[in-house]
C-alpha positions as CSV (number, residue, x, y, z in Angstrom):
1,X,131.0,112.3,103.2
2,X,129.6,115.7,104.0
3,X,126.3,116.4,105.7
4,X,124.1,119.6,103.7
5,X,122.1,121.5,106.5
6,X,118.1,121.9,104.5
7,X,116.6,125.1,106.2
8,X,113.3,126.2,105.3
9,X,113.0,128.8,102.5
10,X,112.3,132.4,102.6
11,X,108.7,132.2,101.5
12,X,107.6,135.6,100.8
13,X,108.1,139.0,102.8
14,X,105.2,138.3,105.4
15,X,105.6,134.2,105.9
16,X,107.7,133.3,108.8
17,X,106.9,130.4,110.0
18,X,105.3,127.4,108.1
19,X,103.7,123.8,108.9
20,X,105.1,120.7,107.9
21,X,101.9,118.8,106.5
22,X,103.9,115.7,104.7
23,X,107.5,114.4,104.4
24,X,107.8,112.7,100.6
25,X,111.1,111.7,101.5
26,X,111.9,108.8,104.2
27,X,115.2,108.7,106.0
28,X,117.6,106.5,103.7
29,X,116.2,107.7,100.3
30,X,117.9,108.7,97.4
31,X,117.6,112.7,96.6
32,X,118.0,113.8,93.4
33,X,119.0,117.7,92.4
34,X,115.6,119.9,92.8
35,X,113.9,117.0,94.2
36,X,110.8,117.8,96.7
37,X,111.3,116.6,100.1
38,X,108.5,118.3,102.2
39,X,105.3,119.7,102.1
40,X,104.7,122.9,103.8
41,X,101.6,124.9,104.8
42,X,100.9,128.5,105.5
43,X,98.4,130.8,106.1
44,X,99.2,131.4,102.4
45,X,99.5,128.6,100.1
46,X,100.7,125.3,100.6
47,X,103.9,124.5,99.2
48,X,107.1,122.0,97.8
49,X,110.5,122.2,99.5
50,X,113.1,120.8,97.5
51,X,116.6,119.6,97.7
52,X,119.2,121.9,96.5
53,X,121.8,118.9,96.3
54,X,122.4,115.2,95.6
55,X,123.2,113.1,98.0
56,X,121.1,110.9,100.7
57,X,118.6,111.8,103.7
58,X,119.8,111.0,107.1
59,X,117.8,113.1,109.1
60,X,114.6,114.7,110.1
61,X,114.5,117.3,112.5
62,X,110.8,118.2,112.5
63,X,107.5,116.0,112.3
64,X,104.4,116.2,111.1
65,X,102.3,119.7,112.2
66,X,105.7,121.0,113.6
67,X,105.8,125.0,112.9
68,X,109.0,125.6,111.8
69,X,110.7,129.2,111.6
70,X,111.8,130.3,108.2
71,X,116.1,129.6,107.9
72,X,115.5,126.9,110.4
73,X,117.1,123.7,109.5
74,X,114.4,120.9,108.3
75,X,116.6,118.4,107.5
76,X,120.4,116.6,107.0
77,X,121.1,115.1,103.6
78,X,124.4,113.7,103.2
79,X,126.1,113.9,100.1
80,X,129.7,113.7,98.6
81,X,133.0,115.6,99.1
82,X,134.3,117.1,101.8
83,X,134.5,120.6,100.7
84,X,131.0,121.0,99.7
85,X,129.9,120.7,103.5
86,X,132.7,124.0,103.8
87,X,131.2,125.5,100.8
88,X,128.1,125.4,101.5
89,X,127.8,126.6,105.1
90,X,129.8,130.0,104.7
91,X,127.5,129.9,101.4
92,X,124.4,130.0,103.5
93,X,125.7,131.6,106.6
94,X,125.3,135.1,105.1
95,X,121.8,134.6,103.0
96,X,120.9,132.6,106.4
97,X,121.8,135.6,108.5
98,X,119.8,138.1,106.3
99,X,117.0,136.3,106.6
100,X,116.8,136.0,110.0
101,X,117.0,139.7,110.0
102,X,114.2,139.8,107.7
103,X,112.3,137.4,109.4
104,X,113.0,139.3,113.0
105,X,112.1,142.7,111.0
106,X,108.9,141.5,109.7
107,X,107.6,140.1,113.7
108,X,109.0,143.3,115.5
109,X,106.5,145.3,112.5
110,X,104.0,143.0,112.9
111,X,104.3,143.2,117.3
112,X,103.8,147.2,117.0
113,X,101.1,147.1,114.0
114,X,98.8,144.3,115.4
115,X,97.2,145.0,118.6
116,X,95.8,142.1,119.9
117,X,95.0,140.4,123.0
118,X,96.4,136.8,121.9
119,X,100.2,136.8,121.9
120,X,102.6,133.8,120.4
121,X,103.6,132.7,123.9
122,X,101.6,132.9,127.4
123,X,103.3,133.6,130.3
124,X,103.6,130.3,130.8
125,X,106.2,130.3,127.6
126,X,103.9,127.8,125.8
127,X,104.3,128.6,121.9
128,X,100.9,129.0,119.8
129,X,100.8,128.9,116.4
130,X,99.5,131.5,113.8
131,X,96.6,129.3,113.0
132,X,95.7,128.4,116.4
133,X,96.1,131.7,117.8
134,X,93.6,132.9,114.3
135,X,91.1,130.3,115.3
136,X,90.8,131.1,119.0
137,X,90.5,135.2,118.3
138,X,88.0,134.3,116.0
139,X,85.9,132.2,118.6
140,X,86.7,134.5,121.4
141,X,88.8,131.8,123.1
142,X,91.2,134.0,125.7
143,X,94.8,133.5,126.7
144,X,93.5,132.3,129.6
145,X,91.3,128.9,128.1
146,X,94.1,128.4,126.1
147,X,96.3,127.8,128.7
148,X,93.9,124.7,129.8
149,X,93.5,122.9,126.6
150,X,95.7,119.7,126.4
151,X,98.6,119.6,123.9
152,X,99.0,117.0,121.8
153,X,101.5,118.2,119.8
154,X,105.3,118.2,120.2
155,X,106.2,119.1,123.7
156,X,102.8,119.4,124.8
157,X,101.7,122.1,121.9
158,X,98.2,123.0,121.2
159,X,97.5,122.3,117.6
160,X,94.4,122.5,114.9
161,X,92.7,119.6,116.2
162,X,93.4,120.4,119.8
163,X,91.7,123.7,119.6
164,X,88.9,122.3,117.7
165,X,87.8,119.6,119.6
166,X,88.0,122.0,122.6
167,X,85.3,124.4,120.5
168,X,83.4,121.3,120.1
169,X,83.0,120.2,124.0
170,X,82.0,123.7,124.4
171,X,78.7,123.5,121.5
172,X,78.1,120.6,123.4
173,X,77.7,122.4,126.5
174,X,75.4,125.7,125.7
175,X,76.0,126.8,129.3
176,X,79.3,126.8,129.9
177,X,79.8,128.4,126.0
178,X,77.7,130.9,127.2
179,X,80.1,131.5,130.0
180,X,83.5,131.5,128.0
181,X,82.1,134.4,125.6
182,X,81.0,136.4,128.6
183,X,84.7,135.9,129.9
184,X,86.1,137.0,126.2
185,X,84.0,140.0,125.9
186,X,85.0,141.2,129.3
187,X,88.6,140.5,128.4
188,X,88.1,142.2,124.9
189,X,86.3,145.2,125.1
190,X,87.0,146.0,121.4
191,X,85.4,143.2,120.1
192,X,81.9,143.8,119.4
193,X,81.0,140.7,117.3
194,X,80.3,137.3,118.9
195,X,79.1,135.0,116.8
196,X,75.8,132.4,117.3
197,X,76.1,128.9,117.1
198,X,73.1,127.5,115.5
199,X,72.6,124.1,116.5
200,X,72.0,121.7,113.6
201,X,70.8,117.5,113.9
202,X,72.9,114.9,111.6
203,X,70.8,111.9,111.1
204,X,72.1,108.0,109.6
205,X,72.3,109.6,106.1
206,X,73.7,112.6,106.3
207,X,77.5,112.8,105.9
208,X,79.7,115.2,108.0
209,X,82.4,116.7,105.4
210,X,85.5,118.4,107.5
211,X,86.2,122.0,105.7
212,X,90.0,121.9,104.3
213,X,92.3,124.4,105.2
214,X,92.2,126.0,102.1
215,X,88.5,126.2,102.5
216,X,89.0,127.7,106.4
217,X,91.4,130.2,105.5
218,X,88.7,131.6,102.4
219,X,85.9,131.2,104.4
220,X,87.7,133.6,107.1
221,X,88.7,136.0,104.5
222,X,85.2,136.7,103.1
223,X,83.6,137.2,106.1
224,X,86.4,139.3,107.7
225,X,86.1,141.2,104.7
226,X,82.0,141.4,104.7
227,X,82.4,142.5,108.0
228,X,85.2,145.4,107.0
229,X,84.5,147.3,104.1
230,X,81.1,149.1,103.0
231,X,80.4,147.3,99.7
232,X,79.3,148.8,96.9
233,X,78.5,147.9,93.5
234,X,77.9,149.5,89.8
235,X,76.9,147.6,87.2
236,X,77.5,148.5,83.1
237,X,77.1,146.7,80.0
238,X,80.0,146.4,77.3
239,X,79.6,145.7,73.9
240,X,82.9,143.6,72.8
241,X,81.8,142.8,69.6
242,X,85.0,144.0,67.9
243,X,86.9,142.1,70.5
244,X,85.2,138.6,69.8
245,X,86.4,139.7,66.2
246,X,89.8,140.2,66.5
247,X,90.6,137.5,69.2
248,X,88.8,135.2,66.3
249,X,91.0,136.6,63.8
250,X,94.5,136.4,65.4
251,X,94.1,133.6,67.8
252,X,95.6,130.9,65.2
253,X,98.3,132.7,64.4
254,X,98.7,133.6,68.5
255,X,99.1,130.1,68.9
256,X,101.5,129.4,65.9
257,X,103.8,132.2,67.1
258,X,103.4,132.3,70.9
259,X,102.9,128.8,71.6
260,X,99.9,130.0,73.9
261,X,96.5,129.7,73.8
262,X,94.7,133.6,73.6
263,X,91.7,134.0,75.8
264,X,89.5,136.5,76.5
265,X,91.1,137.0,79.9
266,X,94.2,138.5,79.0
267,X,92.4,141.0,76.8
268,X,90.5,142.1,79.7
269,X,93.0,142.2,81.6
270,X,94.9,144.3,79.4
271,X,92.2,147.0,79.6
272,X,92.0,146.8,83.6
273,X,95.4,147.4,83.8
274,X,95.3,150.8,81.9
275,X,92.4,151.7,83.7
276,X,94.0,151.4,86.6
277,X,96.9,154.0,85.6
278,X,93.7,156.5,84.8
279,X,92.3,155.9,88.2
280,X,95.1,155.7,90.9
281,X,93.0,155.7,93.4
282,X,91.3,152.6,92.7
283,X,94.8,151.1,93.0
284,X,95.3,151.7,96.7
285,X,94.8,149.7,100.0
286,X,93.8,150.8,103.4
287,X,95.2,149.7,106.5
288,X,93.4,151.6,109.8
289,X,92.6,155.3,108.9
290,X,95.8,155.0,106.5
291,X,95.2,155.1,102.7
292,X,98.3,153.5,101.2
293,X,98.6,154.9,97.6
294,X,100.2,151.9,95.5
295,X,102.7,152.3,92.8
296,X,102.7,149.1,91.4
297,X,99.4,147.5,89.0
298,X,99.6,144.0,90.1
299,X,96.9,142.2,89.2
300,X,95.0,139.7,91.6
301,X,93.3,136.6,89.0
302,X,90.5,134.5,91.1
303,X,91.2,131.0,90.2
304,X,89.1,128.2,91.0
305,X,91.1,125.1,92.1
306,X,89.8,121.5,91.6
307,X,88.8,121.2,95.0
308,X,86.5,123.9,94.9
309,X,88.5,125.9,96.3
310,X,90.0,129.9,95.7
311,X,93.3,130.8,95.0
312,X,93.9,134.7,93.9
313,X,97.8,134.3,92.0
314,X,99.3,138.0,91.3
315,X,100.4,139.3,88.0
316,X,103.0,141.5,88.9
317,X,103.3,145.1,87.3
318,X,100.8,144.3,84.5
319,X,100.6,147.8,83.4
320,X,103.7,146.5,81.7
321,X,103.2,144.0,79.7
322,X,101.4,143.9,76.5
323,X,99.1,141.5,75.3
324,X,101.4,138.8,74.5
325,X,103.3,139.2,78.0
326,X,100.2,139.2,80.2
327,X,98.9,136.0,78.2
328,X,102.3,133.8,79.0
329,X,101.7,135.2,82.6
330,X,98.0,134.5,83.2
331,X,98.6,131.0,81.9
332,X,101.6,129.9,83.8
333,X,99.6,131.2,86.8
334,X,96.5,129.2,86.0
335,X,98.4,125.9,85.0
336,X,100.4,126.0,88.4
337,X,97.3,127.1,90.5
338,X,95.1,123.9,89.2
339,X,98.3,121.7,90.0
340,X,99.2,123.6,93.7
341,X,102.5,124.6,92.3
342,X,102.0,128.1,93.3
343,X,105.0,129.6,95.3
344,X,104.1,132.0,98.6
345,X,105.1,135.3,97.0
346,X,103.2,134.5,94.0
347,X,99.7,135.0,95.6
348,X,100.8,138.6,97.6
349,X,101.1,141.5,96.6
350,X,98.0,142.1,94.7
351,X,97.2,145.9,94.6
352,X,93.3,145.1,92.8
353,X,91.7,142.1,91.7
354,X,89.5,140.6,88.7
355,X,87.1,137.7,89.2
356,X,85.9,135.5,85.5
357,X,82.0,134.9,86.6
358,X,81.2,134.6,83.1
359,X,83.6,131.3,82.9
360,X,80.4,129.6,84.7
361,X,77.9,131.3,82.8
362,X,77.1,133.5,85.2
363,X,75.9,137.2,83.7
364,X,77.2,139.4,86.6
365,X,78.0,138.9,89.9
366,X,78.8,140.7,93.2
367,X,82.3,139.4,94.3
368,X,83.6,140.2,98.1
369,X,86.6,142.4,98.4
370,X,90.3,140.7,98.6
371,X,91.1,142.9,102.1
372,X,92.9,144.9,102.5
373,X,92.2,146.0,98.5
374,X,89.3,148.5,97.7
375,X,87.8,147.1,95.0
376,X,87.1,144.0,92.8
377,X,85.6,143.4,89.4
378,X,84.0,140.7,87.7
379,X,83.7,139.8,84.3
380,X,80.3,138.6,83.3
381,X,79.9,136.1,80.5
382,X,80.0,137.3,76.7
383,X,76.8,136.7,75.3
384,X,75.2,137.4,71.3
385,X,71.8,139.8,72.4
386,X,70.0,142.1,70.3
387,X,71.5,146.0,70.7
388,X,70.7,148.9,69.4
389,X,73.7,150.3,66.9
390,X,73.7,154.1,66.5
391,X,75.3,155.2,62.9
392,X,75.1,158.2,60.9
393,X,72.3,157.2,58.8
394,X,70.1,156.3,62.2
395,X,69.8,153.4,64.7
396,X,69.1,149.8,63.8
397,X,68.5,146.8,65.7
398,X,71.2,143.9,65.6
399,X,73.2,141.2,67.4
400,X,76.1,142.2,69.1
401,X,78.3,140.5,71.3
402,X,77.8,142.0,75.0
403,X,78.9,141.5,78.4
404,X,78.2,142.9,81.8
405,X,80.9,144.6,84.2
406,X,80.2,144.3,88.2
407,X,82.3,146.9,90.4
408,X,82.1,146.3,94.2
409,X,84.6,149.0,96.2
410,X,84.9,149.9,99.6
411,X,82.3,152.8,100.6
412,X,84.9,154.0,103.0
413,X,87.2,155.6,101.1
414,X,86.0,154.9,97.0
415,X,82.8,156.7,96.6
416,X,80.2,156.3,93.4
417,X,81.4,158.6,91.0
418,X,85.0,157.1,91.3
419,X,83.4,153.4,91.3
420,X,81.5,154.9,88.3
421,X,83.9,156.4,86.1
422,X,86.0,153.7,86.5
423,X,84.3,151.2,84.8
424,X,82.5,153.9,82.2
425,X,86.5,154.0,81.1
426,X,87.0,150.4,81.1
427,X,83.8,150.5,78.7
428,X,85.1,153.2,76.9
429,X,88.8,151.0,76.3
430,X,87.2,147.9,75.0
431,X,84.7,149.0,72.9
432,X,87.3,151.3,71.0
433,X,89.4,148.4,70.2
434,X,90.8,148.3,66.9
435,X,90.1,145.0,65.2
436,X,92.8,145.6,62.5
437,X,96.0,145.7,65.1
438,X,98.2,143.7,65.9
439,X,99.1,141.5,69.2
């Protein structure tokens, strides 16, 4: 019998380390081909990792909120012949090695890019994790009060709930709180915003509801990105009358063909897309003072998951696909988002993003930028109004289908007119739509 080394996947071109949040798998269990074993967290996505062989589990190297390095071996399933142990180790010592070179790459970037005060280890050589070392810059914990929480993790590591019970003794003492931010703003001149803990009474009947990770990770997004970029918005009505015509027209005959249901998503996402190529500097992201021009349209698509929570999954180079292409994509995203099937690469990347308000019956809405993007648009719910329709022989009163359009963009570097234009061109595309083509 041969033992099969399992080492965590390369999970996208920024991930490097991940969490292990559940083992579906006991030692002694059968493992079937593709089989998930794990279930991993980053500050991403949470994720599957399954088996690529047959054979039994025998081992497990890491426990439960372990932080494990990508290419790091996870587990030792033993399966049968003795070649395949051969086989497979000079077949993953090169991929291994490259991604340890990637991996290394991606921190050395990341040590000469990021400039802050917290660093992965103390001098002390205890190890923090990303999302410990996240929630103490965000509270203005130092190196320092790190250093004096109790670990209760592996080898004395400070996790999640060691950090947070910490931030909790400290709201319980207003005093010494006071003291520790003093202490971090000394320590961190840069930072300029310390935020107020409003106290707040729980009687018998109220209940206390934990925020998920998920939820943690969105919540710190939004505000870091409230407290980044100047939001702006415009604001323009559509009429997509001709498009509520032709989706009613082909949809049938979508589905017979394609085997997919047509929404109005991927028709408006279609028309982004193109708008985008008019308007590349609405594509673009900015990091610092830098404006990084992007050449790729990839497509961020908000997605509400059943928890209530966001996920933003990527259509990659949308500007290339037509109708039919971007349909199959936007719904194989959708179906895998609502069952967390989502893989770490598919929710990067995104060069600008679209937000469905009108899927709640919302009319507009003014949607926070997905940093470090410049812009987001949401589409506001299609509703039959009375319009006025300009002809040749005059203008007459009558029902159309309309829908409103809500820009926000970064003030910083995407000024008005830009914001402007670019949606008085996505109006321009969808009310030109020809209802006689073909999808």
């Amino acid at each position: 019998m041969a033992r099969f080394e399992l080492k965590l996947p390369k999970m996208g071109e920024s991930v490097a380390e991940a969490t292990i949040t559940s083992w579906l798998k006991e030692v002694g269990d059968t493992i079937e081909l593709d089989e998930a074993i794990v279930e991993i967290a980053t500050d991403k996505v949470d994720s599957e990792v399954p088996s690529e062989v047959e054979g039994t589990l025998v081992e497990v190297l890491f426990q439960i909120d372990d932080v494990v390095a990508v290419g790091e071996t996870i587990a030792i399933i033993e399966i049968e012949g003795e070649d395949a142990e051969i086989v497979n180790s000079k077949t993953k010592s090169a991929s291994d090695n490259a991604q340890v070179m990637e991996v290394e790459e991606i921190i050395e970037k990341a040590k000469k890019v990021i400039a802050t005060p917290l660093t992965k280890t103390s001098e002390t050589s205890k190890f923090y994790s990303p999302l410990v070392r996240n929630i103490a810059q965000t509270e203005g914990v130092s190196i320092e009060e790190l250093e004096t929480i109790s670990g209760s993790g592996k080898d004395g590591r400070v996790n999640k709930e060691d950090i947070l019970l910490y931030l909790e003794n400290l709201k319980a003492a207003p005093k010494l709180q006071a003291t520790k931010v003093a202490e971090a703003k000394i320590e961190v001149p840069n930072s300029s915003i310390v935020q107020k803990v409003t106290p707040f009474s729980v009687n018998g009947e109220d209940e206390v509801i934990e925020m998920t990770r998920m939820g943690k990770l969105v919540s710190k997004h939004m505000v870091n990105s409230i407290q980044t970029a100047a939001h702006v918005q415009s604001f323009i009505e559509i009429d997509v009358t001709n498009i509520v015509k032709w989706r009613a027209k082909v949809k049938d005959e979508f589905l017979q063909r394609e085997g997919e249901k047509l929404t109005f998503t991927p028709i408006l996402m279609h028309a982004v897309a193109a708008t985008l190529k008019k308007y590349p500097m609405i594509n673009i992201a900015l990091e610092g003072d830098k404006i990084i021009k992007k050449k790729n349209i990839n497509l961020g698509m908000a997605a509400a998951l059943p928890d209530g929570n966001l996920i933003v999954p990527v259509i990659k180079n949308a500007d290339q696909l037509n109708i039919v292409g971007i349909t199959k994509s936007i719904n194989d995203l959708a179906l895998r988002a609502r069952n967390n099937q989502l893989k770490p690469d598919e929710i990067q990347g995104g060069t600008y993003t679209v937000t469905n308000v009108g899927s709640f019956g919302s009319v507009m809405g003014t949607p926070i930028i997905n940093q470090p993007q410049v812009a987001i648009l949401a589409l506001g719910a299609i509703r039959k109004v009375p319009a006025v329709i300009e002809t040749l022989e005059g203008d007459f009163i009558g029902i159309r289908q309309m829908m409103f359009v809500s820009h926000s963009y970064d003030h910083r570097v995407v000024n008005g007119a830009l914001g402007g234009m670019f949606i008085k061109t996505l109006k321009d595309i969808l009310e030109a739509w020809d209802i006689n083509q073909d999808f």
